[in-house]
C-alpha positions as protocol buffer text, in pm:
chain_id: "A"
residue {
  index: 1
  type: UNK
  ca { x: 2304 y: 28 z: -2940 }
}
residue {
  index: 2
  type: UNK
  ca { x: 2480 y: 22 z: -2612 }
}
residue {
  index: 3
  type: UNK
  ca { x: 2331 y: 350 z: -2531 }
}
residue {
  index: 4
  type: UNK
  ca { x: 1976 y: 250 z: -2604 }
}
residue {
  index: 5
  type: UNK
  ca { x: 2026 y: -41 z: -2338 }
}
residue {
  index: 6
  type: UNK
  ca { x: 2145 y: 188 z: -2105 }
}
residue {
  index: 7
  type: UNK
  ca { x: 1857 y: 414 z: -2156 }
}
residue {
  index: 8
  type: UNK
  ca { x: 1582 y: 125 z: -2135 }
}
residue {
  index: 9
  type: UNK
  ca { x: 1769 y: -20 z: -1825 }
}
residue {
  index: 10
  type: UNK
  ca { x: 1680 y: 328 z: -1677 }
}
residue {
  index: 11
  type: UNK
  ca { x: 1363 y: 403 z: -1774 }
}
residue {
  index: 12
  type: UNK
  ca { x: 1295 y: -21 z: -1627 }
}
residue {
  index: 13
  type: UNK
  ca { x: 1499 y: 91 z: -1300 }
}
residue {
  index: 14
  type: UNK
  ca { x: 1262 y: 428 z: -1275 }
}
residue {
  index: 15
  type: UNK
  ca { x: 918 y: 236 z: -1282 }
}
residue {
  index: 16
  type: UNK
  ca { x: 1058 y: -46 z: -1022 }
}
residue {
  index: 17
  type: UNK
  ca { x: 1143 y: 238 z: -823 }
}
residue {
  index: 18
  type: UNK
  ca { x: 809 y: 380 z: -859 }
}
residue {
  index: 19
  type: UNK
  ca { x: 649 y: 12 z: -812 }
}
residue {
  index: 20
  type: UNK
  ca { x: 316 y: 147 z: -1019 }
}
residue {
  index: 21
  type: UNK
  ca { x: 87 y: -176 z: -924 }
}
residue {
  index: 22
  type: UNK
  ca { x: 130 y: -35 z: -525 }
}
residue {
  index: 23
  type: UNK
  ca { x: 81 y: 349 z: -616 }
}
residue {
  index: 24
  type: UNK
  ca { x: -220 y: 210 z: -856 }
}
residue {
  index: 25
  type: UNK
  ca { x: -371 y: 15 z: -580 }
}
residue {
  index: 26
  type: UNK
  ca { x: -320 y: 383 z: -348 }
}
residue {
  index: 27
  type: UNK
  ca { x: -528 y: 583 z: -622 }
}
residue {
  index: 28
  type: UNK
  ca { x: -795 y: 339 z: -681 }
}
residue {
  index: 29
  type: UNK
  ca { x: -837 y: 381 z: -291 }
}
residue {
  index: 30
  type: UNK
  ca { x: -886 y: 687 z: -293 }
}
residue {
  index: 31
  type: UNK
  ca { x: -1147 y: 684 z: -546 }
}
residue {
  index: 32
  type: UNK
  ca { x: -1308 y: 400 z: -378 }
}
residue {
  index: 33
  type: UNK
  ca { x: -1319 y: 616 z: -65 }
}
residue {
  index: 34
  type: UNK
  ca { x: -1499 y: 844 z: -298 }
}
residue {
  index: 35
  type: UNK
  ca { x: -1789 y: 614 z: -422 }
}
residue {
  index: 36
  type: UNK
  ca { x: -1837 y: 459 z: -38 }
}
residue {
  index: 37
  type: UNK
  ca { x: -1880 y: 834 z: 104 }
}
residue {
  index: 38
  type: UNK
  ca { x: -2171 y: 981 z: -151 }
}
residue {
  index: 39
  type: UNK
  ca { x: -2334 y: 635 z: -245 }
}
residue {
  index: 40
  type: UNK
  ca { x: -2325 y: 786 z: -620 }
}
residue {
  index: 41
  type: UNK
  ca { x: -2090 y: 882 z: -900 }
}
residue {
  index: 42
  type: UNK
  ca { x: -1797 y: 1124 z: -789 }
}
residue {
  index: 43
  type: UNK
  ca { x: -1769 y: 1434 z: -1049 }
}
residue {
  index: 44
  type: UNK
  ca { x: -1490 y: 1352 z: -1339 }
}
residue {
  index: 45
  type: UNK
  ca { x: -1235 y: 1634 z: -1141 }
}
residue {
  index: 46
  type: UNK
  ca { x: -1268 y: 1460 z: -799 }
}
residue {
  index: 47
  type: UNK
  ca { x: -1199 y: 1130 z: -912 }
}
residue {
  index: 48
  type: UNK
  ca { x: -904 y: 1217 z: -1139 }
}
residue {
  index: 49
  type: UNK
  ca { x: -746 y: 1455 z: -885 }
}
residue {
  index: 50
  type: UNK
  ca { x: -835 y: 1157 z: -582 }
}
residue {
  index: 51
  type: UNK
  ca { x: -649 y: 921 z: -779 }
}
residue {
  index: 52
  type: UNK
  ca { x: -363 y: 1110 z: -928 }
}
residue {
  index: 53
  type: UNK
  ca { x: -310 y: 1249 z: -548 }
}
residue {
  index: 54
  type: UNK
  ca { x: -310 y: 902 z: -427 }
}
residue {
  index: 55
  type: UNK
  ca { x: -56 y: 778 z: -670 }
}
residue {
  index: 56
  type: UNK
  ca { x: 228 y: 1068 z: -694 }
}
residue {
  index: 57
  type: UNK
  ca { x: 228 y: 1096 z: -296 }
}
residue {
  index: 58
  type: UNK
  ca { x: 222 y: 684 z: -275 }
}
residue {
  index: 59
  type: UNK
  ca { x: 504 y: 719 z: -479 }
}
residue {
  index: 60
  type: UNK
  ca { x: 693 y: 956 z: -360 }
}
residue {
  index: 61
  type: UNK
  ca { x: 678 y: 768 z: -40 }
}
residue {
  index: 62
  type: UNK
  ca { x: 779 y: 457 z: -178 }
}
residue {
  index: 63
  type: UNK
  ca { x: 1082 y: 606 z: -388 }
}
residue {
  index: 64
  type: UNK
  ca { x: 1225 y: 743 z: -75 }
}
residue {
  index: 65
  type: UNK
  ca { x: 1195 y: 374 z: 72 }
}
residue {
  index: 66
  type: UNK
  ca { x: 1424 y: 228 z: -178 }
}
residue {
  index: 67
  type: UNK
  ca { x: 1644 y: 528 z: -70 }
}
residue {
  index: 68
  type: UNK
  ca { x: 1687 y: 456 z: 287 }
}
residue {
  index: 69
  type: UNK
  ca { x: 1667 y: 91 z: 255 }
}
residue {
  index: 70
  type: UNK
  ca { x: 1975 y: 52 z: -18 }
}
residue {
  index: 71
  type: UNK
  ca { x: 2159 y: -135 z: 239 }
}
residue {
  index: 72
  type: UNK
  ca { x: 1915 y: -380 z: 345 }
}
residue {
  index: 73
  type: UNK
  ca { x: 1835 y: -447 z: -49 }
}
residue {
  index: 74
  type: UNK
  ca { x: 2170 y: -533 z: -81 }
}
residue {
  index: 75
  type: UNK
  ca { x: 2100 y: -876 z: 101 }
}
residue {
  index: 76
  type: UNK
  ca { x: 1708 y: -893 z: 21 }
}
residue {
  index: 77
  type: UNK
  ca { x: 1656 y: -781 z: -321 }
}
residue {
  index: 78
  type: UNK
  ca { x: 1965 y: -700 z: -487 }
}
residue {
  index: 79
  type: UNK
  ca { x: 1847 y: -685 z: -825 }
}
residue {
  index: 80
  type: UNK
  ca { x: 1621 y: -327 z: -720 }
}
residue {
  index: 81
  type: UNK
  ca { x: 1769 y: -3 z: -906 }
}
residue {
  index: 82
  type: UNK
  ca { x: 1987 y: 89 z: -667 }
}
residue {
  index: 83
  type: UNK
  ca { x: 2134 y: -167 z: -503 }
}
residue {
  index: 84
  type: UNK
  ca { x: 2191 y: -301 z: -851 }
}
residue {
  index: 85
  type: UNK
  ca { x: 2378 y: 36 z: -984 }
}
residue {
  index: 86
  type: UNK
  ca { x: 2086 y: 122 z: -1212 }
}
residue {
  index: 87
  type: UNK
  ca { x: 1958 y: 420 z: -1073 }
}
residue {
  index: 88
  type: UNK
  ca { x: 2238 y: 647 z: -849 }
}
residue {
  index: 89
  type: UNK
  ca { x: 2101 y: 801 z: -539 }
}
residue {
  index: 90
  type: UNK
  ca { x: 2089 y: 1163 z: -630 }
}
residue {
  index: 91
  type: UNK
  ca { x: 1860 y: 1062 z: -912 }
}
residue {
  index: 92
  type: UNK
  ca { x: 1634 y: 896 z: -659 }
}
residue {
  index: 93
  type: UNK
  ca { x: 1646 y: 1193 z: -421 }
}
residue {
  index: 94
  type: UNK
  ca { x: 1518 y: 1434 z: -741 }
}
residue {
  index: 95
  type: UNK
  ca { x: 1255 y: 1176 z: -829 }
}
residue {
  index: 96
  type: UNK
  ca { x: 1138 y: 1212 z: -471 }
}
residue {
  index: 97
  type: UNK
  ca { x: 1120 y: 1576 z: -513 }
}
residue {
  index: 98
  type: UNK
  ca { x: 905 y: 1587 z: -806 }
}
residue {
  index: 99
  type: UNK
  ca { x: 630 y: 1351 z: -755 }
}
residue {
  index: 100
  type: UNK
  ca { x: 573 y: 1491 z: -384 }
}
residue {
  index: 101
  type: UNK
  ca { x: 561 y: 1828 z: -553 }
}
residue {
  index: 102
  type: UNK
  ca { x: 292 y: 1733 z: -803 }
}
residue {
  index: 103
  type: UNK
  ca { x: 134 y: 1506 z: -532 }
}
residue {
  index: 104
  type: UNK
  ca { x: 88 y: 1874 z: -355 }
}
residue {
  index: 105
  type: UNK
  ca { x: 46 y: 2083 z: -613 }
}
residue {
  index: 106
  type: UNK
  ca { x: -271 y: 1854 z: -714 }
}
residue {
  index: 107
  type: UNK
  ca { x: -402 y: 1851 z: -341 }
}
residue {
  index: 108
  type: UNK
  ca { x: -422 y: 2176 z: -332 }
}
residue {
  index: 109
  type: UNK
  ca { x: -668 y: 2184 z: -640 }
}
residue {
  index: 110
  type: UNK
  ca { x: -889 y: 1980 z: -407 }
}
residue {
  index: 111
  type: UNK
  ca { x: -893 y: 2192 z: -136 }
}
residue {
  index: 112
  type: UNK
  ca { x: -695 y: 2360 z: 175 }
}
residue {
  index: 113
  type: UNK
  ca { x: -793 y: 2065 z: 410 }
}
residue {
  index: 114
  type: UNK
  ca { x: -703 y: 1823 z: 93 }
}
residue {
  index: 115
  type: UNK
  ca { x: -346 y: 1959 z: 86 }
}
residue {
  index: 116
  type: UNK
  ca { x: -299 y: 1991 z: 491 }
}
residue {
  index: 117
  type: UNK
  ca { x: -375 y: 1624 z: 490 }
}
residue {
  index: 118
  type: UNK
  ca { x: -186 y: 1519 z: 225 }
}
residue {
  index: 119
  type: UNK
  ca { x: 120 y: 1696 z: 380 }
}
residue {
  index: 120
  type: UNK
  ca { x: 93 y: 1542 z: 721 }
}
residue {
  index: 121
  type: UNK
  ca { x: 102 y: 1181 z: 574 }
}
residue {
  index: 122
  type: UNK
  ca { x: 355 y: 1310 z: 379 }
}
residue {
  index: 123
  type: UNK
  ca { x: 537 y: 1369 z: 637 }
}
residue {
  index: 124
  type: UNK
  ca { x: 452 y: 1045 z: 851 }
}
residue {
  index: 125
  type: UNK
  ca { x: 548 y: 873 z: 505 }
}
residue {
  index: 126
  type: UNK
  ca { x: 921 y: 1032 z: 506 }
}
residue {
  index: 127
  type: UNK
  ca { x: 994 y: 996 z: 895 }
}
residue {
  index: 128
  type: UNK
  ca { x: 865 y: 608 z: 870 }
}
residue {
  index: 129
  type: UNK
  ca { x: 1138 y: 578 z: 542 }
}
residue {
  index: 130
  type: UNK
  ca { x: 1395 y: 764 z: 754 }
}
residue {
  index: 131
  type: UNK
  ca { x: 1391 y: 668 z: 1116 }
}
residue {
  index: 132
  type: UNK
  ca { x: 1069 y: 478 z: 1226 }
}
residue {
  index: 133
  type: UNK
  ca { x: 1099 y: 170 z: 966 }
}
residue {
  index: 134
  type: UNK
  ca { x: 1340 y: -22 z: 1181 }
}
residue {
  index: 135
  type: UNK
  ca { x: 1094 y: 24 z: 1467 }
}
residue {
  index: 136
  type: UNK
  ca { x: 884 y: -275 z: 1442 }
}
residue {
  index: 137
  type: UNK
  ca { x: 533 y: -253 z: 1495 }
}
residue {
  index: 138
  type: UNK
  ca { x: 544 y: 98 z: 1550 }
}
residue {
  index: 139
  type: UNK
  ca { x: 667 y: 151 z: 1202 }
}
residue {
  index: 140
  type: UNK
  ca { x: 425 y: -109 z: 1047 }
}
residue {
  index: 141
  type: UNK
  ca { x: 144 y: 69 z: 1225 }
}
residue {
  index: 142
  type: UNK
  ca { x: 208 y: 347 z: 1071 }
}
residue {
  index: 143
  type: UNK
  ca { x: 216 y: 275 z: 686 }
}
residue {
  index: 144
  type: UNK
  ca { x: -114 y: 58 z: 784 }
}
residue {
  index: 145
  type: UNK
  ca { x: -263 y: 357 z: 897 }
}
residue {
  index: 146
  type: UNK
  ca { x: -138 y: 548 z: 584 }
}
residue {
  index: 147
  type: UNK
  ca { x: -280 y: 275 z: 376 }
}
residue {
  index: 148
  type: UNK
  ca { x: -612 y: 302 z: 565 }
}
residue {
  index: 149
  type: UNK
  ca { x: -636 y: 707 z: 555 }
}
residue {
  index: 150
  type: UNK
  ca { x: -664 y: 673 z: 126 }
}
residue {
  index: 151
  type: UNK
  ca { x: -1011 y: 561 z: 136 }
}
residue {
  index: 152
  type: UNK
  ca { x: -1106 y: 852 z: 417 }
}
residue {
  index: 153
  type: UNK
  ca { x: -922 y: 1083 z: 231 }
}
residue {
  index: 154
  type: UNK
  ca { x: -1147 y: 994 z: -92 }
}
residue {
  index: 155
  type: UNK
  ca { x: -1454 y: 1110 z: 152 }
}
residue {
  index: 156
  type: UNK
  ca { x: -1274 y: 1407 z: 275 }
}
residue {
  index: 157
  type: UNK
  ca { x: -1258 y: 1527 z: -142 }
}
residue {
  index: 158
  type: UNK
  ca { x: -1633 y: 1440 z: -174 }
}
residue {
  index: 159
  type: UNK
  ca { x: -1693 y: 1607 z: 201 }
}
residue {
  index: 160
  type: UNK
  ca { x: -1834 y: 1326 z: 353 }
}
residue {
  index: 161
  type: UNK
  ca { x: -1507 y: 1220 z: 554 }
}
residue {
  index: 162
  type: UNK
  ca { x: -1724 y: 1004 z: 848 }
}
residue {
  index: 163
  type: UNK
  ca { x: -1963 y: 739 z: 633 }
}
residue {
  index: 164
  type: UNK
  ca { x: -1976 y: 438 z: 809 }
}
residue {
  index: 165
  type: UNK
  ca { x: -1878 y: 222 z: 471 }
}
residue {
  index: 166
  type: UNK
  ca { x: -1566 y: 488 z: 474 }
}
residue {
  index: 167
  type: UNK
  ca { x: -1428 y: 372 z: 793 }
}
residue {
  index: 168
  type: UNK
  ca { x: -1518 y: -27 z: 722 }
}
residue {
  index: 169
  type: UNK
  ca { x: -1327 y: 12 z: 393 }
}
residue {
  index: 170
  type: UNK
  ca { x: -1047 y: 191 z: 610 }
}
residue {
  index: 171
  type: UNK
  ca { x: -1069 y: -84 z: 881 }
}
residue {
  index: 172
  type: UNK
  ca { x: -1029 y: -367 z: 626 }
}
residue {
  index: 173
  type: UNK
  ca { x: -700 y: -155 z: 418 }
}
residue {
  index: 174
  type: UNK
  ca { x: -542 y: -125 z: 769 }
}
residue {
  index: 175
  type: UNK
  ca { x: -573 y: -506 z: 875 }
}
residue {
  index: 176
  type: UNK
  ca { x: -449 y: -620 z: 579 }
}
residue {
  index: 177
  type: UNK
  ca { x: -200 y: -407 z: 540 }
}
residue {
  index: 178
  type: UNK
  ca { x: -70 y: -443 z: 908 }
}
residue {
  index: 179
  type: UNK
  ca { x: -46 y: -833 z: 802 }
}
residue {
  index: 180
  type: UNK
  ca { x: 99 y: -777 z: 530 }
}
residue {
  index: 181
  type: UNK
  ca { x: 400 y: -561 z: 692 }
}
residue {
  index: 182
  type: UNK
  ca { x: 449 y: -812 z: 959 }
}
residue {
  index: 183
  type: UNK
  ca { x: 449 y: -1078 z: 704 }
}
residue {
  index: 184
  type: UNK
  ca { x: 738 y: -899 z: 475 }
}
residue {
  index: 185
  type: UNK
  ca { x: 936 y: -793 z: 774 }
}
residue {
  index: 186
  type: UNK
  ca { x: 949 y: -1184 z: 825 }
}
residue {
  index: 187
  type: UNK
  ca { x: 1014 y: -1240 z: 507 }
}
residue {
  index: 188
  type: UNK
  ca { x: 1355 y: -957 z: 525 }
}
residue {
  index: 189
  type: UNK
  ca { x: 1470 y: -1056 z: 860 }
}
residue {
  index: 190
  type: UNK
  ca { x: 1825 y: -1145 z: 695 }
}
residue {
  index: 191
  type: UNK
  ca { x: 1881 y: -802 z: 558 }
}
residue {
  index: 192
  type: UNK
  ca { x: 1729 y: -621 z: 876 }
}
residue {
  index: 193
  type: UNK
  ca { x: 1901 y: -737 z: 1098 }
}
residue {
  index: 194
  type: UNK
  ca { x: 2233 y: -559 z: 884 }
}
residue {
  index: 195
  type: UNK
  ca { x: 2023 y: -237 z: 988 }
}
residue {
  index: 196
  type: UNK
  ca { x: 1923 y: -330 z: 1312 }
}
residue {
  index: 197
  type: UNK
  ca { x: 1548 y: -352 z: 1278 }
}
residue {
  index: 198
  type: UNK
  ca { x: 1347 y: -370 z: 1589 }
}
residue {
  index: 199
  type: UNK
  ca { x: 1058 y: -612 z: 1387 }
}
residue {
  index: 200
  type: UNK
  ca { x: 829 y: -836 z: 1518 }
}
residue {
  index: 201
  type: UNK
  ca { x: 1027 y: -1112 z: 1367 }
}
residue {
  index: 202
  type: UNK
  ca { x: 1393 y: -1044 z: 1503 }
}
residue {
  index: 203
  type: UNK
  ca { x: 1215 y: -1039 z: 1784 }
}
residue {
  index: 204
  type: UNK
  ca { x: 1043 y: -1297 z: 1814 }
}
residue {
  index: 205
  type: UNK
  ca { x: 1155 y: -1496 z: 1548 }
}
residue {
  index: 206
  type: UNK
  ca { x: 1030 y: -1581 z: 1200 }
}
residue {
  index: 207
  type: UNK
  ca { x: 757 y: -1830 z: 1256 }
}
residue {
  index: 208
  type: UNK
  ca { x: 546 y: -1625 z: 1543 }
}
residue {
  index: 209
  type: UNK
  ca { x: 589 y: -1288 z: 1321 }
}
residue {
  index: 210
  type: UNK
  ca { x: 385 y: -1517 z: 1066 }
}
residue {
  index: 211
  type: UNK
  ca { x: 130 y: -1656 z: 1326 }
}
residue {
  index: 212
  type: UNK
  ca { x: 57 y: -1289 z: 1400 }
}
residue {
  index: 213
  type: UNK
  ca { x: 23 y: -1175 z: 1029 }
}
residue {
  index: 214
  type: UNK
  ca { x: -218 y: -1474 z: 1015 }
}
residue {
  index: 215
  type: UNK
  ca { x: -453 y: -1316 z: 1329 }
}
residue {
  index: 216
  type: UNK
  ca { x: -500 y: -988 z: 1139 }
}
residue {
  index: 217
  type: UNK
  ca { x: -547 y: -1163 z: 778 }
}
residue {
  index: 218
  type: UNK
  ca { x: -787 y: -1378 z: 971 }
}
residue {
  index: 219
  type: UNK
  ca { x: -961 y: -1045 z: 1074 }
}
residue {
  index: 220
  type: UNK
  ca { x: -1000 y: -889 z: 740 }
}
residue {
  index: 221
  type: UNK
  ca { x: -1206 y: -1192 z: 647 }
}
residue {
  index: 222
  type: UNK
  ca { x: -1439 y: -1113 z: 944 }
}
residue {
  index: 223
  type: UNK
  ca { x: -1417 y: -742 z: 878 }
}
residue {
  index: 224
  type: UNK
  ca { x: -1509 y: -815 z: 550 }
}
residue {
  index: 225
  type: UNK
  ca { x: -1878 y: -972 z: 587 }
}
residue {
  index: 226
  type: UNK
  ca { x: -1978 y: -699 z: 822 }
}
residue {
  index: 227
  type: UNK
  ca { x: -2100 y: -406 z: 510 }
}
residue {
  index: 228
  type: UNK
  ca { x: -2290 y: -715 z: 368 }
}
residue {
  index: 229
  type: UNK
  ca { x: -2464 y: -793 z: 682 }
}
residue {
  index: 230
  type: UNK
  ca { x: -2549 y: -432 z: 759 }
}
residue {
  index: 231
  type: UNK
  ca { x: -2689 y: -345 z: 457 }
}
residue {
  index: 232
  type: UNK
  ca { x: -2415 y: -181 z: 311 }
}
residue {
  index: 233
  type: UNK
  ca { x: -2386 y: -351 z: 64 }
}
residue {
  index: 234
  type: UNK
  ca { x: -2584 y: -485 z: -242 }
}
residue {
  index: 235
  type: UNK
  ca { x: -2566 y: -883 z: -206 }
}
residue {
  index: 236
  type: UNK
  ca { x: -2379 y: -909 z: -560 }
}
residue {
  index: 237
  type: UNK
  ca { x: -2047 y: -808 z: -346 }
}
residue {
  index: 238
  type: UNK
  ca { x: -2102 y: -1076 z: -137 }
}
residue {
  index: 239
  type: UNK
  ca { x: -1929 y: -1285 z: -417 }
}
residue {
  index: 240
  type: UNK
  ca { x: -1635 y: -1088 z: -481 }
}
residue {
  index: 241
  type: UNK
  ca { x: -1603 y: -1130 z: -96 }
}
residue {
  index: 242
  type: UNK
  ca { x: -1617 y: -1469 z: -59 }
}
residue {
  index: 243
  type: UNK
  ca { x: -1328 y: -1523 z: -399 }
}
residue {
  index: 244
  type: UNK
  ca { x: -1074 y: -1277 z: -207 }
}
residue {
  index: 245
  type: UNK
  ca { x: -1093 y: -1403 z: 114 }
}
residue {
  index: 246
  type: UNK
  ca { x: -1070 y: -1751 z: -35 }
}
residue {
  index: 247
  type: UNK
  ca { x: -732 y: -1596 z: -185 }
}
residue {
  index: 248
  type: UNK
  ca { x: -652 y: -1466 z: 159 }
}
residue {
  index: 249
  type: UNK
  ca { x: -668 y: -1722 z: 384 }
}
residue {
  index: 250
  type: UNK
  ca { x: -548 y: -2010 z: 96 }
}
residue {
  index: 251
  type: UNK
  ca { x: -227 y: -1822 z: 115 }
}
residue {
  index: 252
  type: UNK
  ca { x: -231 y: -1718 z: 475 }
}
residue {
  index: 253
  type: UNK
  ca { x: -238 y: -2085 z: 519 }
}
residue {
  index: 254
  type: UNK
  ca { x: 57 y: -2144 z: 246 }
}
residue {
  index: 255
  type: UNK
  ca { x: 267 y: -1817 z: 469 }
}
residue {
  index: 256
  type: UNK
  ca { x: 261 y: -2062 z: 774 }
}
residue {
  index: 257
  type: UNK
  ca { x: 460 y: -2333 z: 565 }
}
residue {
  index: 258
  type: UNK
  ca { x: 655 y: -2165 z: 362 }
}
residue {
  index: 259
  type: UNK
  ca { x: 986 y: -2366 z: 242 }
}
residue {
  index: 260
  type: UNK
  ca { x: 1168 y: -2020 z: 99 }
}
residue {
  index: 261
  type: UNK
  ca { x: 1176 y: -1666 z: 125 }
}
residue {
  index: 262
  type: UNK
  ca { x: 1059 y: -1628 z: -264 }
}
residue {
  index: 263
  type: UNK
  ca { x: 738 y: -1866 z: -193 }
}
residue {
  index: 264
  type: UNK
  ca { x: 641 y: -1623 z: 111 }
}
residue {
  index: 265
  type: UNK
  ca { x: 701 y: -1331 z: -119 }
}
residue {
  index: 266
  type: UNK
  ca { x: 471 y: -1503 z: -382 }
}
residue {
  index: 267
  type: UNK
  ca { x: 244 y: -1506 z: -181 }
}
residue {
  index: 268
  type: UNK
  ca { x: 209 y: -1160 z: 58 }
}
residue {
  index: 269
  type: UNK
  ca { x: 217 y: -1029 z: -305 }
}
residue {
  index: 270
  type: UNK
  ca { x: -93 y: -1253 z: -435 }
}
residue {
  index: 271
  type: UNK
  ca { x: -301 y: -1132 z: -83 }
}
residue {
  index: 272
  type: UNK
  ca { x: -193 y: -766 z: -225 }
}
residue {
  index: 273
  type: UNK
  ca { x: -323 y: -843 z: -581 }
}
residue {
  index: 274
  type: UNK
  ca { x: -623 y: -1011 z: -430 }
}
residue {
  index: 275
  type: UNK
  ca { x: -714 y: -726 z: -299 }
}
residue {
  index: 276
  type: UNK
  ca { x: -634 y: -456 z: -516 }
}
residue {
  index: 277
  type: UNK
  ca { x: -896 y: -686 z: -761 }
}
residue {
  index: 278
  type: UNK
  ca { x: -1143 y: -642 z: -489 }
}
residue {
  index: 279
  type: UNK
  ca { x: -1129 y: -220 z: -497 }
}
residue {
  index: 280
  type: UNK
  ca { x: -1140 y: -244 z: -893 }
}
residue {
  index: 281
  type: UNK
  ca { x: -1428 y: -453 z: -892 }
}
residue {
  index: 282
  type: UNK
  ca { x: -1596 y: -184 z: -687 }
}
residue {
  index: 283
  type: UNK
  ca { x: -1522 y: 57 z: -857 }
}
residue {
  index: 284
  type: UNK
  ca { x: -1626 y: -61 z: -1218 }
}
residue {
  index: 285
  type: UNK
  ca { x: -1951 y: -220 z: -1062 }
}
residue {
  index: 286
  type: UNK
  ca { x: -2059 y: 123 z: -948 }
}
residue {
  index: 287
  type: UNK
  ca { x: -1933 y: 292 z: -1275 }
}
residue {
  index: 288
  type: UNK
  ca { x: -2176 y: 64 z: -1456 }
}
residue {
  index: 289
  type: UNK
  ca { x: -2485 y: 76 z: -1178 }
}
């Protein structure tokens, strides 16, 4: 019986470690970037091999962060697999290893160019866990601009890499994201500060790091209007708009009064899940048009 715990503790530490809403969210991108760039249906093997891409190397990235940031956790979330003695560090290291080696080995069913891209953010995603995290803004900027490349990388699998709704969609996931990472480097100032973190919010302190997240959430919601406007978009978007950045700036405005570190967390995450609704939405809306 004790065994069985043990075992289910594991398997429970593995997918926190793999945090399978965020890779989810990374995939879906992908195949959004997919739809956007042709204006049609993708074929069955480019949207399973987008999203599968999208979700190993997302993961991979984000297993390696727990990795490097075990000391940190220790202060800010000490209930994560590692920090919490579920999962021991070699067994993160060989998790690592094989979901950046099926991230690759998928890529490079795509295409040559597919795989070369894949490896560079590959490797932007490993030096950001390893060195350029506790860089502040530089380190943010460059996980937003990770985030953003999924939906180009969709329209470099369907070859149509430069669509103008390609780059909005890219524009919009790099805003959002860039708040976002501001916003949660707030939100960990305790525990970065044990690592000497260079974030907007050491500083300049907690409050302006927020104001700033607030700017860029503030232009998402303008970003957001502009495919609608052009013509982009069919006007039956135009209400899936209007709900998520309702969500947005309800809880950008909630961010700037925050009374804890779990309400901020509540709700960084709900402008994440807001989001990610948005890109399923699309995508089910064109499955069925």
């Amino acid at each position: 019986m004790i065994d069985k715990i043990i075992i289910f503790e594991k398997i429970k530490g593995i997918i926190q470690l793999m945090r399978f809403d965020l890779s989810f969210a990374a995939g879906i991108s992908v195949v959004v970037g997919e739809f956007v760039a042709i204006s049609s249906f993708p074929s069955l093997n480019d949207l399973i091999l987008g999203f599968m891409v999208g979700f190993f190397i997302s993961t991979s990235a984000l297993i390696l962060n727990d990795y490097f940031d075990i000391e940190a956790d220790r202060i800010n979330r000490p209930t994560r697999p590692l920090p919490s003695g579920i999962i021991k560090p070699t067994s993160v290291i060989v998790l690592w290893i094989i979901t950046s080696i099926i991230g690759f080995v998928l890529a490079f069913q795509i295409s040559y160019i597919a795989l070369l891209v894949v490896i560079i953010f590959w490797i932007i995603g490993f030096l950001y866990n390893w060195k350029f995290k506790r860089m502040g803004l530089f380190g943010n900027l460059m996980v937003s601009f990770s985030v953003a490349i999924t939906f180009i990388f969709g329209g470099i699998i369907v070859g149509n890499p430069w669509n103008v709704m390609v780059w909005s969609f890219a524009f919009i996931a790099f805003f959002i994201d860039l708040g976002e990472e501001i916003a949660s480097d707030a939100l960990d100032m305790i525990g970065d500060e044990k690592i000497n973190s260079k974030s907007i919010a050491i500083n300049m302190g907690m409050d302006n790091a927020l104001k700033i997240s607030s700017v860029l959430f503030g232009i998402v919601v303008f970003i957001s209007f502009v495919p609608i406007f052009l013509g982009y978009l069919e006007w039956y978007y135009l209400i899936t708009i209007l709900i998520i950045n309702i969500i947005i700036i309800f809880s950008t405005f909630k961010l700037l009064k925050i009374r804890s570190i779990d309400e901020g967390r509540k709700y960084t995450r709900l402008i994440y899940l807001g989001a990610t609704f948005a890109l399923l939405f699309f995508v089910i809306s064109n499955i069925l048009t």
